[in-house]
Every structure is written in C-alpha cells, then in structure tokens.
N, C-alpha and C positions, 0 to 999 in steps of 0.2 A: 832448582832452576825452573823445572815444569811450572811450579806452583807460582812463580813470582809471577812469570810471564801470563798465565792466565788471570791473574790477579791484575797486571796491568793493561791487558789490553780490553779486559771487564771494566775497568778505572774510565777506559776512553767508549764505553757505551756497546762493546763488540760483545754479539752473544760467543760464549767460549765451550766447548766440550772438552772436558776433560777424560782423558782413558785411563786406567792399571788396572791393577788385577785385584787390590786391595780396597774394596769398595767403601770402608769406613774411612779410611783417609782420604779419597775422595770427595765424601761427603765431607768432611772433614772442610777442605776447601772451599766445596760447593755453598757452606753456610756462610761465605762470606762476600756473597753476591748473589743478587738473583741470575745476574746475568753468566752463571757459567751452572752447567749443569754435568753430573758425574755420570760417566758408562764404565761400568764394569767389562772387560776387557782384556785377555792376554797376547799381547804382540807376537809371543813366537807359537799362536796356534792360527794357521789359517781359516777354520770355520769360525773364532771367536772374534776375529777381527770381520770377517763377513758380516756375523751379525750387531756387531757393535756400529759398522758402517749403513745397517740397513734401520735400524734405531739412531741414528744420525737425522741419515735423508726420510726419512719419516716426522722431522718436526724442523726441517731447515730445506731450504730450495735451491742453496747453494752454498759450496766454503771459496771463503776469500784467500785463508793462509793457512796453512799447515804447518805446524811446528813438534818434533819429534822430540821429544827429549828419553828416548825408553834409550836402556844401556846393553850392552851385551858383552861375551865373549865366543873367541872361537878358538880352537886347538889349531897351530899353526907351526911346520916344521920348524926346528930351531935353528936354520938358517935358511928364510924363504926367500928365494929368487924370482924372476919371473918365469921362468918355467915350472915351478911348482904352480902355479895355478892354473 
C-alpha cells in the first residue's frame, strides 16, 4: 500500500520520502522516480525516527501530507474493556 501511494502521488509531480527499516527495498522503489527518495528508518525506535525526520527537513522546507502505512502489534488482555486502559 506504502509503495503504491508514493508511486502515486510522485506520478502527480510531489516530492515523496519514503521510510523502513529495509533500506534495499526502498531503494528498490526509489528507482522508480526521481521524485521519491528513501530514508532508512525504524518506527518503533525513537532516536531513529529523530534522525530520519532531521534528514527530512534538511532537503525539504516543509511536508504537505503525511501518510503512515508502518504496521504493528500490541499484547492486549483477552478481554479488554475500557478500564483496562
């Protein structure tokens, strides 16, 4: 889904950054536009995302959209109410 979406909105002329942690499939994408460029990246480490956001704003002056497609899980009691959280 990540890939389609940056593929598209590189189609309509928008520079696009891509993130994961898997920097060859990145690139991977990256070769199919000039207009998206890959950051290596892991979502669920706070300093990585720091610096992937600081290699961001160092070659852009601003973002228009933001689109998440990173996945996750969480361990969740097997029957969670709202007091469990």
């Amino acid at each position: 889904m990540g890939r389609d979406a940056a593929r598209r909105f590189a189609e309509n002329g928008d520079k696009v950054f891509i993130l994961g942690r898997r920097l060859d499939k990145l690139q991977e994408v990256a070769k199919s536009s000039s207009q998206i460029e890959a950051v290596q990246a892991d979502v669920t480490a706070l300093d990585s995302i720091k610096a992937a956001c600081q290699q961001i704003i160092s070659k852009t002056k601003h973002i228009d959209v933001l689109v998440n497609c990173a996945g996750g899980t969480a361990k969740l009691p097997e029957n969670p109410t709202l007091e469990d959280e």
